[in-house]
N, C-alpha and C positions, 0 to 999 in steps of 0.2 A: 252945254250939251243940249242941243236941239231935240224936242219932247217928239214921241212916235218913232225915233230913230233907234238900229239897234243897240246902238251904245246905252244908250236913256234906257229903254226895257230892261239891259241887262241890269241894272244899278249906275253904271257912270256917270258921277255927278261933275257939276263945274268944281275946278280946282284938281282932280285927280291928275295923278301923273300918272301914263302907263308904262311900266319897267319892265314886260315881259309879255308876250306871246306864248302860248303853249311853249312853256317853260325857257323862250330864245328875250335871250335881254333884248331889250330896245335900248341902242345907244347910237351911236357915232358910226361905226361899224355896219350896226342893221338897224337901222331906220327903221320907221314904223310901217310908212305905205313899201319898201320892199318885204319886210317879212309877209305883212299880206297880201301882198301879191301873191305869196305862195298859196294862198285857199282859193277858194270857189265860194260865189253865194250861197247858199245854206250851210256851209261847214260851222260846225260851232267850234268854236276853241276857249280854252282858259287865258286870260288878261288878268296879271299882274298890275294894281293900281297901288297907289303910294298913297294915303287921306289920310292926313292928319298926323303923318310921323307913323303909321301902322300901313303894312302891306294888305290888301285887301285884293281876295279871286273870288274873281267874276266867271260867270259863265256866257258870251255871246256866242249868240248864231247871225254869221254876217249876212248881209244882203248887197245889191248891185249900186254902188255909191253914185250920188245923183249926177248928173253933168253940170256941169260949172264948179263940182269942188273938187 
């Protein structure tokens, strides 16, 4: 997790796995970059992360993701 990013502010550390979007699983089905697709820069949402065997929610406010990633 690249540091100043909103991910990194919010708590997501390297290693997390993230299992949910305001409360929509991330899987197979709904991917990560479609489910946020559905926000806007500033929306904050809940992220379900998996650390360590323990579900851990986060609180991010997304921002406009850089070009090239």
């Amino acid at each position: 997790v690249e540091s100043g990013t909103p991910a990194a502010d919010a708590g997501i550390q390297d290693g997390d796995i993230i299992t949910a979007i305001n409360g929509e699983s991330i899987d197979n089905e709904s991917p990560l970059d479609a489910t946020l697709s559905q926000y806007a820069p500033g929306d904050t949402v809940s992220v379900d992360v998996l650390r360590d065997g323990q579900t851990v929610t986060l609180s991010v406010t997304l921002a406009v993701r850089p070009s090239g990633l």
